[in-house]
PyMOL commands that place a pseudoatom at each C-alpha (Angstrom):
pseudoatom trace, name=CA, resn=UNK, resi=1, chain=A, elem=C, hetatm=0, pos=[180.927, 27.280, -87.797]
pseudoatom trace, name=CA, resn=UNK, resi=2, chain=A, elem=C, hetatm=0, pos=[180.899, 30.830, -87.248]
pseudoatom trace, name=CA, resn=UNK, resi=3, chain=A, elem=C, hetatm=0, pos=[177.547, 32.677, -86.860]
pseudoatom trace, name=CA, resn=UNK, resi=4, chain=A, elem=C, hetatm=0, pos=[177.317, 36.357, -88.527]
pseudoatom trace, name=CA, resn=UNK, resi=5, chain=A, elem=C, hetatm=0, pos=[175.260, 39.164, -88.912]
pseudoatom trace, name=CA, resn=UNK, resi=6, chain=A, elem=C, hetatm=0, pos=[171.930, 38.251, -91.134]
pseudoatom trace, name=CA, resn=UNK, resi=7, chain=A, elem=C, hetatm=0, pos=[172.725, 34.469, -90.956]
pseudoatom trace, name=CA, resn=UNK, resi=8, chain=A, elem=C, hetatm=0, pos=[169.866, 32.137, -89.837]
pseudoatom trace, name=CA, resn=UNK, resi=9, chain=A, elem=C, hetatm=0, pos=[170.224, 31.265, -86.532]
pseudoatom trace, name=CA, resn=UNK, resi=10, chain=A, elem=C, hetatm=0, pos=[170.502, 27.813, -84.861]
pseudoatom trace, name=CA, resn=UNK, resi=11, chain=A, elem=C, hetatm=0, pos=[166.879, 26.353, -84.668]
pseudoatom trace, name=CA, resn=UNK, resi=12, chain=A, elem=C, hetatm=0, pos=[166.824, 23.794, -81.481]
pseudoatom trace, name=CA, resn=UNK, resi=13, chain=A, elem=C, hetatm=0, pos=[164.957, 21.940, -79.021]
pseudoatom trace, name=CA, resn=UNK, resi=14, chain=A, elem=C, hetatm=0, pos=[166.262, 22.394, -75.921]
pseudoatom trace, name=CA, resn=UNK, resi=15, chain=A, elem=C, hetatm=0, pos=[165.065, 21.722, -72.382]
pseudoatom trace, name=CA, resn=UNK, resi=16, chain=A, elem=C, hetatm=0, pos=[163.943, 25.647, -70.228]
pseudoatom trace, name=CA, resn=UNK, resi=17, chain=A, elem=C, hetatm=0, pos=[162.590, 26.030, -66.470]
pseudoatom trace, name=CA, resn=UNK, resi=18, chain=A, elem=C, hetatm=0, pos=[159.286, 26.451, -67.704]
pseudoatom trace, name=CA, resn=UNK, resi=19, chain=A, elem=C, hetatm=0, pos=[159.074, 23.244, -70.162]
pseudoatom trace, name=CA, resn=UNK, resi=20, chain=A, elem=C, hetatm=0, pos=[160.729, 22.300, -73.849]
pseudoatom trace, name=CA, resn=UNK, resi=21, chain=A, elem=C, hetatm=0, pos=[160.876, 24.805, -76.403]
pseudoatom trace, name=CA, resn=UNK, resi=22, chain=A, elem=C, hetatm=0, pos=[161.757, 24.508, -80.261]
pseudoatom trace, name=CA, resn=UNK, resi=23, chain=A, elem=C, hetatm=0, pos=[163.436, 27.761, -80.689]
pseudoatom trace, name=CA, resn=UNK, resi=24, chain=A, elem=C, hetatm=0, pos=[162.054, 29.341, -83.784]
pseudoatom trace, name=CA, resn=UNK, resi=25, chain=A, elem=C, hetatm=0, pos=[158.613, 27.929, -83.118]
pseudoatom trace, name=CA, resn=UNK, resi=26, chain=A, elem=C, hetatm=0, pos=[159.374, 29.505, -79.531]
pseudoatom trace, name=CA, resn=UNK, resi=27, chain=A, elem=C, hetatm=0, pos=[160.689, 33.575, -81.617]
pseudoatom trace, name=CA, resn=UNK, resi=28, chain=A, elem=C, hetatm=0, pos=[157.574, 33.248, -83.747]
pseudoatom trace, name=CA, resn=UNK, resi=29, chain=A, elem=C, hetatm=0, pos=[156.348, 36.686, -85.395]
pseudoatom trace, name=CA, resn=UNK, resi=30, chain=A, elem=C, hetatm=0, pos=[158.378, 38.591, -82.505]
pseudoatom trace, name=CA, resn=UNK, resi=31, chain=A, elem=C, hetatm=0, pos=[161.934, 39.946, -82.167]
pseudoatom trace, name=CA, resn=UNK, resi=32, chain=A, elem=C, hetatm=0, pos=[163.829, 37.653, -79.817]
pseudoatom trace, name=CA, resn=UNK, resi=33, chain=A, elem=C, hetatm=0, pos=[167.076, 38.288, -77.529]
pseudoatom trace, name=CA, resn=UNK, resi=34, chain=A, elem=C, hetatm=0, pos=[169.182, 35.159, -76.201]
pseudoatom trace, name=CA, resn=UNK, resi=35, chain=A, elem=C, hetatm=0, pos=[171.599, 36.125, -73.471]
pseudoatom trace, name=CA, resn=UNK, resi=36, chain=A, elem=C, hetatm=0, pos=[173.862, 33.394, -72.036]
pseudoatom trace, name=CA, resn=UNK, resi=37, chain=A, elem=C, hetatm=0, pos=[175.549, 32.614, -68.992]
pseudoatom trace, name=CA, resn=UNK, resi=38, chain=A, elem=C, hetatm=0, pos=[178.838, 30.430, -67.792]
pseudoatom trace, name=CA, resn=UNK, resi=39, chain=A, elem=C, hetatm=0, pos=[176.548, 29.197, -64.360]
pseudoatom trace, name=CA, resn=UNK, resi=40, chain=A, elem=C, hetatm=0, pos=[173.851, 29.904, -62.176]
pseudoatom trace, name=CA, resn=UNK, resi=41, chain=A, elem=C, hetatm=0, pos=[174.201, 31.367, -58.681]
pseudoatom trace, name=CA, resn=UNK, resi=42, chain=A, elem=C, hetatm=0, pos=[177.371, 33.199, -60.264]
pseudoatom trace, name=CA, resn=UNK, resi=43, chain=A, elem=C, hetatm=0, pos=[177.513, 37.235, -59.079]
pseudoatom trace, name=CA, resn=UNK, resi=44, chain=A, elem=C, hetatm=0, pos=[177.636, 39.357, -61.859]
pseudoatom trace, name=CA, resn=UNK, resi=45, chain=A, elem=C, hetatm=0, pos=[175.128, 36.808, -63.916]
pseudoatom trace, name=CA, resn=UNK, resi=46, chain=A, elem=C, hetatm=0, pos=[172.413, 37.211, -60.948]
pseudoatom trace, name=CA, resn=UNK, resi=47, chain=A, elem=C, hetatm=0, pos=[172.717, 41.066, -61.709]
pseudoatom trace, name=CA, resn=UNK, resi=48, chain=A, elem=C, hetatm=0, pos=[172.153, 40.822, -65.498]
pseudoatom trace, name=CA, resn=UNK, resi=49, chain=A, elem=C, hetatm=0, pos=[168.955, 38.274, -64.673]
pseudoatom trace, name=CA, resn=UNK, resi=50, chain=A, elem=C, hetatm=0, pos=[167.922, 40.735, -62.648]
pseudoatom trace, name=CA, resn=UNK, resi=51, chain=A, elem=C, hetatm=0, pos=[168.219, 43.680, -64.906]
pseudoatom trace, name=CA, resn=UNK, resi=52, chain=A, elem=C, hetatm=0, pos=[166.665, 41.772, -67.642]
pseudoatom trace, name=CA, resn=UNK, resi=53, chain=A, elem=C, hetatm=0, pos=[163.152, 40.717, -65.432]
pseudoatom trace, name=CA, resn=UNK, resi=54, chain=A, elem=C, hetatm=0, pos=[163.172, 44.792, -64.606]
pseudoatom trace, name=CA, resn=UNK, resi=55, chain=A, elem=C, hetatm=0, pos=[162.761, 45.309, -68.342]
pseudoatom trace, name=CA, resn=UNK, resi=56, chain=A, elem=C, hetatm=0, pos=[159.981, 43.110, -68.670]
pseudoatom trace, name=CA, resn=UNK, resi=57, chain=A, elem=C, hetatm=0, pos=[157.576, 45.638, -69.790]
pseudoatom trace, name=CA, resn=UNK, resi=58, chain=A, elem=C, hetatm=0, pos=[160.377, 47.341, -71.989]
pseudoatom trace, name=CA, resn=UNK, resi=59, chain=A, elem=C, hetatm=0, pos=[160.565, 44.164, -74.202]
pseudoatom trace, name=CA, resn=UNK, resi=60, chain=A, elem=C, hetatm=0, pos=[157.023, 43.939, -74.276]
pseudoatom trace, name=CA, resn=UNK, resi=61, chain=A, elem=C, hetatm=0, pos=[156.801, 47.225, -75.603]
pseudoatom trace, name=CA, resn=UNK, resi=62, chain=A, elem=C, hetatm=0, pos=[159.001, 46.298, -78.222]
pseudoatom trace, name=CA, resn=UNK, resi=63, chain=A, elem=C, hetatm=0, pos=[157.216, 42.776, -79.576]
pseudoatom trace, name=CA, resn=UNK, resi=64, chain=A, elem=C, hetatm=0, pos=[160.386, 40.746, -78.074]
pseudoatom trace, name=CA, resn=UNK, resi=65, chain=A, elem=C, hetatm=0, pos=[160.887, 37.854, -76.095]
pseudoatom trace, name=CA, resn=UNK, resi=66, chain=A, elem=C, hetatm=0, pos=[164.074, 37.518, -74.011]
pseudoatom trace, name=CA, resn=UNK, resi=67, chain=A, elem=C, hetatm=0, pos=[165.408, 33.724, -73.178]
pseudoatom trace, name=CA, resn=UNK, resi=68, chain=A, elem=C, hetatm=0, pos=[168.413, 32.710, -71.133]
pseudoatom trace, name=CA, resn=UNK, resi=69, chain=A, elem=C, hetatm=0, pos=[170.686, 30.638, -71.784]
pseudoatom trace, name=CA, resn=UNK, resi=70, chain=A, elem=C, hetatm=0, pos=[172.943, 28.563, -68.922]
pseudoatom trace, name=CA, resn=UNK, resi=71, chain=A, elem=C, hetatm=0, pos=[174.821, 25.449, -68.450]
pseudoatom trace, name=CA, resn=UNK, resi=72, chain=A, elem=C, hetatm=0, pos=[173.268, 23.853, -65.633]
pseudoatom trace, name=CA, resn=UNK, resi=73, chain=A, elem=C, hetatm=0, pos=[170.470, 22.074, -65.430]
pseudoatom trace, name=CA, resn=UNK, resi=74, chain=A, elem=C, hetatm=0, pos=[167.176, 22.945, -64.904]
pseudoatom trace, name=CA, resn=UNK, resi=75, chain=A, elem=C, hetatm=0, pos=[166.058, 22.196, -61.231]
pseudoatom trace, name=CA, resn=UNK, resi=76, chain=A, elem=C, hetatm=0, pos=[169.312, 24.371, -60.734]
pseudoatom trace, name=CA, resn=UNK, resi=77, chain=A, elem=C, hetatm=0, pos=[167.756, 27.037, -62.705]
pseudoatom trace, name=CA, resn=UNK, resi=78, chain=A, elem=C, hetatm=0, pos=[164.025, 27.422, -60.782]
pseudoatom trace, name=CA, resn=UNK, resi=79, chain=A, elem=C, hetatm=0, pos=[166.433, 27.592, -57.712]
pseudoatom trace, name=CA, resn=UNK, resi=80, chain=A, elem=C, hetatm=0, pos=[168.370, 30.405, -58.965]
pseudoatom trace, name=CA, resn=UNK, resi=81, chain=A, elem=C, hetatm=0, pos=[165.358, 32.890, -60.135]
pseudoatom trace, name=CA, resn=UNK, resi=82, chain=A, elem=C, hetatm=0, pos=[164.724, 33.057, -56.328]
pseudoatom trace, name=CA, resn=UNK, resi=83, chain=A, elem=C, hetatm=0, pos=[168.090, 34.601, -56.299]
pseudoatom trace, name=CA, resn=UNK, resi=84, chain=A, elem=C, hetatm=0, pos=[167.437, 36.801, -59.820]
pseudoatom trace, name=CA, resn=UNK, resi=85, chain=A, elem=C, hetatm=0, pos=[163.668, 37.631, -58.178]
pseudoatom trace, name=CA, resn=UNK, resi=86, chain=A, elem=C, hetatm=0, pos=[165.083, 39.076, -54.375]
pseudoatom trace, name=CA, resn=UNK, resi=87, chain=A, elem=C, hetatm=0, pos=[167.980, 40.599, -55.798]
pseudoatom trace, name=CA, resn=UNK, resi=88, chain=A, elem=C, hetatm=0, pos=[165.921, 42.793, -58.742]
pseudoatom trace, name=CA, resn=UNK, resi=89, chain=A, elem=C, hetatm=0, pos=[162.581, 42.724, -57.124]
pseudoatom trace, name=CA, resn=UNK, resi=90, chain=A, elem=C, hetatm=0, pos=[161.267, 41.666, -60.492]
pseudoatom trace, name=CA, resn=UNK, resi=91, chain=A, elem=C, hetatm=0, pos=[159.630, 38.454, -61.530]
pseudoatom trace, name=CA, resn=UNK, resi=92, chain=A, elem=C, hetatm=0, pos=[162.522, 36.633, -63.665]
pseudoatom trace, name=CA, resn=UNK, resi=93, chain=A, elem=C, hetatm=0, pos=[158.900, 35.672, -66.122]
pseudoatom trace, name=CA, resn=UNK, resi=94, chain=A, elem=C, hetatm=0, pos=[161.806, 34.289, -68.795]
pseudoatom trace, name=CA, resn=UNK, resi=95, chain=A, elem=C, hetatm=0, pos=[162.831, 31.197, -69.601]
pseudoatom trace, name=CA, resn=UNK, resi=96, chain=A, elem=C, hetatm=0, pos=[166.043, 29.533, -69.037]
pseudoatom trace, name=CA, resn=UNK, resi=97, chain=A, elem=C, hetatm=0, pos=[167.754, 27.046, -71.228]
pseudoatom trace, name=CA, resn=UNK, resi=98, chain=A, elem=C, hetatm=0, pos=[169.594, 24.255, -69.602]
pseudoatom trace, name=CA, resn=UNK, resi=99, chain=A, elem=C, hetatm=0, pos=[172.785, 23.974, -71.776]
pseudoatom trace, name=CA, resn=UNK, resi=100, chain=A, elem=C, hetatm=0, pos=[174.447, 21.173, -69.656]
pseudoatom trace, name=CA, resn=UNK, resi=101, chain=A, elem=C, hetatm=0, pos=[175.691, 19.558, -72.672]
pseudoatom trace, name=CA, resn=UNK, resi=102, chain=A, elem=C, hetatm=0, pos=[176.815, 22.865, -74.265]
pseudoatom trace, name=CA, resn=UNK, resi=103, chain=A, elem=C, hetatm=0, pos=[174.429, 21.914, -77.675]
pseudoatom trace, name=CA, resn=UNK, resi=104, chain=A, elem=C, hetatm=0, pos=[173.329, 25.396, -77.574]
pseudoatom trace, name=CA, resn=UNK, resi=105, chain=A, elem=C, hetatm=0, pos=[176.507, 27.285, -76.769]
pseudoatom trace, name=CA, resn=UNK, resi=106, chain=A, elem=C, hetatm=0, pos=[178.679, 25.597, -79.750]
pseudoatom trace, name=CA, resn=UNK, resi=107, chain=A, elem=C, hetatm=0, pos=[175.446, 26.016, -82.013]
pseudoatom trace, name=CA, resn=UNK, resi=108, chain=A, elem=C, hetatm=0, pos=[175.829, 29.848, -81.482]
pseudoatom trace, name=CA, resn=UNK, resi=109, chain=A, elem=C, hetatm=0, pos=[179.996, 29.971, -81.830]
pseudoatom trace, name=CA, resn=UNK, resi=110, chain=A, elem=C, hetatm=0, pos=[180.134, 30.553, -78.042]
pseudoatom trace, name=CA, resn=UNK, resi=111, chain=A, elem=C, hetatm=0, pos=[182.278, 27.447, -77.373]
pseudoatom trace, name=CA, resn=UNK, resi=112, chain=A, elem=C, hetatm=0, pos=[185.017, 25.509, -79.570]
pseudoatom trace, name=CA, resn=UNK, resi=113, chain=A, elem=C, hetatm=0, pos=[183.374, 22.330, -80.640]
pseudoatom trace, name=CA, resn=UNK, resi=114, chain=A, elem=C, hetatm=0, pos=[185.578, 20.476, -78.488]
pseudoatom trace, name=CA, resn=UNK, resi=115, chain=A, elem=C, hetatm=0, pos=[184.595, 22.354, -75.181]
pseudoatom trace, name=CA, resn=UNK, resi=116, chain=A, elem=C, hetatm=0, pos=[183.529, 20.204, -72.403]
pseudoatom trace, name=CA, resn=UNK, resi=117, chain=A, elem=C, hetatm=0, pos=[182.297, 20.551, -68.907]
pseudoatom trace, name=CA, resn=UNK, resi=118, chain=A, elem=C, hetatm=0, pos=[184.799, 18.513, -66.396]
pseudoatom trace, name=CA, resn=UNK, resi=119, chain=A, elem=C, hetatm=0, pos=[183.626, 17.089, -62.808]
pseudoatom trace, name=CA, resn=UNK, resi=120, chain=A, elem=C, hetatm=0, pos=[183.393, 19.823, -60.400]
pseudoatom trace, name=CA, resn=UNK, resi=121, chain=A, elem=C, hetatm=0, pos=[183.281, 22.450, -63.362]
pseudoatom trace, name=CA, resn=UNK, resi=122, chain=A, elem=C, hetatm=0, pos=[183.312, 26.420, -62.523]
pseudoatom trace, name=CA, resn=UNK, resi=123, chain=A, elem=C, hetatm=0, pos=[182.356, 29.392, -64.646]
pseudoatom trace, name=CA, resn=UNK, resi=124, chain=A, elem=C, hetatm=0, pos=[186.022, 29.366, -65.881]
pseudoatom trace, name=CA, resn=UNK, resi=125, chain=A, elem=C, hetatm=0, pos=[185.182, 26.293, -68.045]
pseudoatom trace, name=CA, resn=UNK, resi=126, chain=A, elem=C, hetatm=0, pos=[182.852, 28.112, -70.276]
pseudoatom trace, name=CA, resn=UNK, resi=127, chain=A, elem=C, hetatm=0, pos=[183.715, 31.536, -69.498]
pseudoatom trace, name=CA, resn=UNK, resi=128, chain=A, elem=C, hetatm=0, pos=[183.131, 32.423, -73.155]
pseudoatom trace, name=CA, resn=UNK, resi=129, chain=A, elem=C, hetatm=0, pos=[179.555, 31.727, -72.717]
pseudoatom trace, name=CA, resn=UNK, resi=130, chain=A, elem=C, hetatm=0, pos=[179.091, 35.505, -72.149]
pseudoatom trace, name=CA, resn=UNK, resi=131, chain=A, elem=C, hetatm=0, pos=[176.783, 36.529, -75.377]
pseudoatom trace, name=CA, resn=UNK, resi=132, chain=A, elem=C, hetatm=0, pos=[173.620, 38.200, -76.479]
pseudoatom trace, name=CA, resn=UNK, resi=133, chain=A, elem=C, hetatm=0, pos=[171.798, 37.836, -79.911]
pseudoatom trace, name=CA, resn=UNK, resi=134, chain=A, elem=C, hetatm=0, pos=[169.054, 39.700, -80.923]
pseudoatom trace, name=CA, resn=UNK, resi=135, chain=A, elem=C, hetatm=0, pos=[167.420, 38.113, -83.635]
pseudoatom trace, name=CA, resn=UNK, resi=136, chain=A, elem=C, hetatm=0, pos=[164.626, 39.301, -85.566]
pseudoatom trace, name=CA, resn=UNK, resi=137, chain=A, elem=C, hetatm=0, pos=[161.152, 38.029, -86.685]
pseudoatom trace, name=CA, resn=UNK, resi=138, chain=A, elem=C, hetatm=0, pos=[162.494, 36.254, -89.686]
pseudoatom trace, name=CA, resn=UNK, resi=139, chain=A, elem=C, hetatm=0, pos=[165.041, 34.322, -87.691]
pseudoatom trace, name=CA, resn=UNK, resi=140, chain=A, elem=C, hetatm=0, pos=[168.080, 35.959, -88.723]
pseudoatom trace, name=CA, resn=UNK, resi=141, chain=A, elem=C, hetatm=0, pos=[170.687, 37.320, -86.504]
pseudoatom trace, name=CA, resn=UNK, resi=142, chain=A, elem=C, hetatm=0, pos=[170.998, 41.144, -86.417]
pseudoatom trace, name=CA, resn=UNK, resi=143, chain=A, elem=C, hetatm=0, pos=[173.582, 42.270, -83.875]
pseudoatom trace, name=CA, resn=UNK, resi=144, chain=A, elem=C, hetatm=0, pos=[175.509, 40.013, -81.062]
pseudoatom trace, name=CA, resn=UNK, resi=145, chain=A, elem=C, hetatm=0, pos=[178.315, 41.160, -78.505]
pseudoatom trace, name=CA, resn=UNK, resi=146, chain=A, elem=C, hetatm=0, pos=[180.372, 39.283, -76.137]
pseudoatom trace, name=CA, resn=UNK, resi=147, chain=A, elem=C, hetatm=0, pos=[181.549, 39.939, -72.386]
pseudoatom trace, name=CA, resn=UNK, resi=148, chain=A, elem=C, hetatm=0, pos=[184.179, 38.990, -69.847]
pseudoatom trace, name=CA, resn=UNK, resi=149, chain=A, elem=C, hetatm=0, pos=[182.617, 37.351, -67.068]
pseudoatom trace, name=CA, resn=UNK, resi=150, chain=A, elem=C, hetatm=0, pos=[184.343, 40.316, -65.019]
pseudoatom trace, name=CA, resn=UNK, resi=151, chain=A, elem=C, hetatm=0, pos=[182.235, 43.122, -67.194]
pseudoatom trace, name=CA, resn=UNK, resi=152, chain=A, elem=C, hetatm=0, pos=[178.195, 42.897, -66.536]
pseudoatom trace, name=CA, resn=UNK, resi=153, chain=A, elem=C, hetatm=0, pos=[176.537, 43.552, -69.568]
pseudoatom trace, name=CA, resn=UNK, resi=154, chain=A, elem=C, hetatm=0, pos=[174.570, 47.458, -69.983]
pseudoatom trace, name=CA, resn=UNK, resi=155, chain=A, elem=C, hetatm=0, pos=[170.817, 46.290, -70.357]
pseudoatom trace, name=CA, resn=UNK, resi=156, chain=A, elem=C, hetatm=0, pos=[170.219, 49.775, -71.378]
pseudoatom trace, name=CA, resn=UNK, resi=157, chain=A, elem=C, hetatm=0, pos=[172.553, 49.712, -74.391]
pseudoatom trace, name=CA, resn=UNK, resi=158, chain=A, elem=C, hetatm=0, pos=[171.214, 46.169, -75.451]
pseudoatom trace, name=CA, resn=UNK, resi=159, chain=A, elem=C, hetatm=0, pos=[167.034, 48.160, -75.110]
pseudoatom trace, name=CA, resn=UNK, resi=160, chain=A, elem=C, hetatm=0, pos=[168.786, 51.165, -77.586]
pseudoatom trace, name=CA, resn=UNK, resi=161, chain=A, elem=C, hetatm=0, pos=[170.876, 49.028, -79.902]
pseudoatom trace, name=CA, resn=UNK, resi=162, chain=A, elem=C, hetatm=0, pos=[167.096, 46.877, -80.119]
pseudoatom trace, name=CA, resn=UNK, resi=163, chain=A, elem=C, hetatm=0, pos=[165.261, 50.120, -80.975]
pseudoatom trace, name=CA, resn=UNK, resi=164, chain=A, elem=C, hetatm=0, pos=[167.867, 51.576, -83.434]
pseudoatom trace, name=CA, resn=UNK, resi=165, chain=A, elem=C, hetatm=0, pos=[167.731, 47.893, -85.171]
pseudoatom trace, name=CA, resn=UNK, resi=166, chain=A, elem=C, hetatm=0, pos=[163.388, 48.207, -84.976]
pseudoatom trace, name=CA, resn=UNK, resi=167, chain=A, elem=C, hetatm=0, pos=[163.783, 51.628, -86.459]
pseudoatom trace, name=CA, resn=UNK, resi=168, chain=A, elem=C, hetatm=0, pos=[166.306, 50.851, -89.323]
pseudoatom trace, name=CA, resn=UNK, resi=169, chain=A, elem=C, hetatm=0, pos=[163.266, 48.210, -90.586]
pseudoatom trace, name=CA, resn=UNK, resi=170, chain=A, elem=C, hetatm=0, pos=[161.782, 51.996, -91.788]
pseudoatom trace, name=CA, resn=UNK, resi=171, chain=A, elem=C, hetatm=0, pos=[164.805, 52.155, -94.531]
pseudoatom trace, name=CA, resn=UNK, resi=172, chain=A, elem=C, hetatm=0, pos=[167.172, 54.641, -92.361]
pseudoatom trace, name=CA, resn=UNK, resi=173, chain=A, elem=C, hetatm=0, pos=[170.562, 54.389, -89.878]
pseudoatom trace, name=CA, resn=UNK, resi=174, chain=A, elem=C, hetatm=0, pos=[170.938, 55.640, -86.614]
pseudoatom trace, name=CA, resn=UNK, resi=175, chain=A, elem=C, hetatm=0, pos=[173.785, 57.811, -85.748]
pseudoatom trace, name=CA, resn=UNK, resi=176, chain=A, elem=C, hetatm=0, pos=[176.313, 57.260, -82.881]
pseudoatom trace, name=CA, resn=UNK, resi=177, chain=A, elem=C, hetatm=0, pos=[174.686, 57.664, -79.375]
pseudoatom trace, name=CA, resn=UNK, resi=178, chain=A, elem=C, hetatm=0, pos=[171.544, 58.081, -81.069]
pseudoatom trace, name=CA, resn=UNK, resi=179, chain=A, elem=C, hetatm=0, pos=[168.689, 57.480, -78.824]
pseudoatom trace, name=CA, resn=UNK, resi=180, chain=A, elem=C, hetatm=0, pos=[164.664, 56.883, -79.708]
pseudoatom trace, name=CA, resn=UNK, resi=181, chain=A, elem=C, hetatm=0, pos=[163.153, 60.855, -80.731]
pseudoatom trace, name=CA, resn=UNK, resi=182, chain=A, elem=C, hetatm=0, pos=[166.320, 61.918, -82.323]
pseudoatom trace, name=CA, resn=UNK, resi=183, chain=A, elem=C, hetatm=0, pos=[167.152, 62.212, -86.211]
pseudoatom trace, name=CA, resn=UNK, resi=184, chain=A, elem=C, hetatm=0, pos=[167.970, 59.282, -88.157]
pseudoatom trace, name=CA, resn=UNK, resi=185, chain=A, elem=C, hetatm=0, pos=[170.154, 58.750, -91.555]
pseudoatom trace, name=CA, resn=UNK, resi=186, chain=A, elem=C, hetatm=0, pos=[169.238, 58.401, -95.037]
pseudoatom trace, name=CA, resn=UNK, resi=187, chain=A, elem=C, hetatm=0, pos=[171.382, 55.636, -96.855]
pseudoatom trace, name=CA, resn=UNK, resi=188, chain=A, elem=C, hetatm=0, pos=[173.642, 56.841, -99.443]
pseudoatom trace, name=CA, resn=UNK, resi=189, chain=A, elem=C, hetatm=0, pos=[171.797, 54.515, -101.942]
pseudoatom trace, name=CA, resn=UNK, resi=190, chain=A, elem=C, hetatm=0, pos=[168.529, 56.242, -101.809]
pseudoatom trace, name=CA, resn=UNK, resi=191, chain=A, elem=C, hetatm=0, pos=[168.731, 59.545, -104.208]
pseudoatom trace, name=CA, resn=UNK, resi=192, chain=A, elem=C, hetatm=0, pos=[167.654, 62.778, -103.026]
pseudoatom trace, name=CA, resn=UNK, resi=193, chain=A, elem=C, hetatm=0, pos=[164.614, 63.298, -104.863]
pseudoatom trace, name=CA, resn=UNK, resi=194, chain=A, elem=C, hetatm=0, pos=[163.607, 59.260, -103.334]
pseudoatom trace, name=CA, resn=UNK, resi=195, chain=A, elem=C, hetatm=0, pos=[164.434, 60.806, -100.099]
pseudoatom trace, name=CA, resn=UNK, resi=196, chain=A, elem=C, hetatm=0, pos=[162.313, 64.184, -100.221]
pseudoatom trace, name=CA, resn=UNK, resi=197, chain=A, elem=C, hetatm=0, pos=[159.524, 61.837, -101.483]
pseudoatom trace, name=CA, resn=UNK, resi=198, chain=A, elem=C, hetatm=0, pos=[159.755, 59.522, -98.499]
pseudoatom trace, name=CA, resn=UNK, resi=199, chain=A, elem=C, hetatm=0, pos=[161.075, 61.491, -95.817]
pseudoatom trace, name=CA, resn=UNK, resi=200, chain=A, elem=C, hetatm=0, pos=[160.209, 65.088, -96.612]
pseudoatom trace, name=CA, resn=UNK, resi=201, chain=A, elem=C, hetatm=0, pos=[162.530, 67.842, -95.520]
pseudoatom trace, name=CA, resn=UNK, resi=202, chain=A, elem=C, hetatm=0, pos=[166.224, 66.361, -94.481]
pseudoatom trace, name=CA, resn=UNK, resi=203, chain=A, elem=C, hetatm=0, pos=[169.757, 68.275, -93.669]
pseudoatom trace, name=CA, resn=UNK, resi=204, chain=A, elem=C, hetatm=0, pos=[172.536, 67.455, -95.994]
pseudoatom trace, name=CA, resn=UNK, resi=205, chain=A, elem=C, hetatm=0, pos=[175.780, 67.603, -93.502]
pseudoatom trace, name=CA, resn=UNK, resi=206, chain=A, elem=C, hetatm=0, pos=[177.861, 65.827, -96.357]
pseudoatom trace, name=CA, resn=UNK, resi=207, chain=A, elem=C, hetatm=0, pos=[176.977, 64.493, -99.848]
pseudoatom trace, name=CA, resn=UNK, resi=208, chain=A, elem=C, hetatm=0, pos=[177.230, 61.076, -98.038]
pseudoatom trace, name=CA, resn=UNK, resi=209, chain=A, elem=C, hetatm=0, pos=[175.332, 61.840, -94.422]
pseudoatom trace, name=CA, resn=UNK, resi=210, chain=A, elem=C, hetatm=0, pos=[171.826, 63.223, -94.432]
pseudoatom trace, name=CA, resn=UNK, resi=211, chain=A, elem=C, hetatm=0, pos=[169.781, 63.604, -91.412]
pseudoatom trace, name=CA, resn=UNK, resi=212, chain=A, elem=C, hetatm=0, pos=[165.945, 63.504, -91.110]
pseudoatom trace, name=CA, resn=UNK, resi=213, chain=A, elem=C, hetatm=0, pos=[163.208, 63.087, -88.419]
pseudoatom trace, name=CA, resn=UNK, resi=214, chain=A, elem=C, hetatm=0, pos=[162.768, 59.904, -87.799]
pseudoatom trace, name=CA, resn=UNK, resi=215, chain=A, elem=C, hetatm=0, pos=[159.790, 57.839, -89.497]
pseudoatom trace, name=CA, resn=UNK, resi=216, chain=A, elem=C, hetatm=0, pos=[156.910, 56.976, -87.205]
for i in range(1, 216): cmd.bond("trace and resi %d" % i, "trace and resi %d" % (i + 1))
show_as sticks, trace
zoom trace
């Protein structure tokens, strides 16, 4: 079954490196952001690790917890944040889900049900296992993309497309390339008189696209 935009995600237990976690018990009151993988000690994956235990204090910031998701096991995993750790000089302080039997990857869409992991497997036999969610607070799934394994995903666009989801909570949009500071949107379906009462002064561009300061 497919998995959209403001459905419940999968709750699970699953095994991590640092001990076994029930996912939404695991989310809590926070944000959340589940990024998978096709195999450890796999080249562009070790840069992504890395880029994600650089952010640390970035998701922090933010009230979200970042979890991995890969399909070996976990002694496999504690070996490879030695690899995540020297190669970003940043503690890899997230844990990793051992998928081995793929539970995890066909619960979130990223694998046909009949996917399995042959003897002597590479990344090619779950090379679709290439995702990230970011799920808010009350479980529910607000934006997810999916990568090639040849593409490494742009931790910087995952930290904005986060903040423009935190900031539409206020009751606005975010424009194209917008970034945290600038001007936001006021929906179409709030009124103009709602919107002077709630934002103050705005710029009407079109009848349809209205731009204010964003709401603190």
């Amino acid at each position: 079954m497919s998995l959209r935009i403001n459905d419940t995600v999968p709750n699970f237990t699953a095994e991590t490196d640092q001990g076994t976690i029930t996912f939404h018990d695991w989310i809590g009151d926070s944000w959340a952001i589940l990024f998978s993988h096709p195999k450890d000690f796999t080249p562009v994956c070790t840069t992504e690790f890395s880029a994600v235990a650089q952010l640390s204090a970035e998701w922090e910031k933010r009230n979200t917890k970042v979890i991995g998701v890969s399909v070996d096991g976990v002694e496999d995993h504690k070996k490879w944040k030695n690899d995540i750790e020297s190669y970003g000089g940043a503690k890899a302080s997230f844990p990793i889900i051992a998928d081995v039997g793929l539970e995890v990857s066909k619960q979130f869409d990223m694998l046909p049900a009949e996917a399995y992991l042959p003897d002597g497997r590479t990344p090619a036999d779950s090379a679709t296992v290439r995702s990230v969610f970011i799920i808010g607070p009350d479980k529910q799934l607000k934006l997810s993309m999916t990568y090639p394994m040849t593409v490494g995903r742009n931790f910087a666009e995952i930290l904005r497309a986060l903040d423009g989801l935190q900031m539409s909570t206020k009751g606005v949009a975010t424009p194209a390339n917008w970034e945290v500071g600038q001007d936001v949107i006021i929906p179409p379906s709030v009124s103009n008189e709602d919107a002077t009462a709630k934002f103050g002064e705005f710029e009407t561009v079109f009848p349809y696209l209205r731009k204010t300061k964003a709401p603190v």
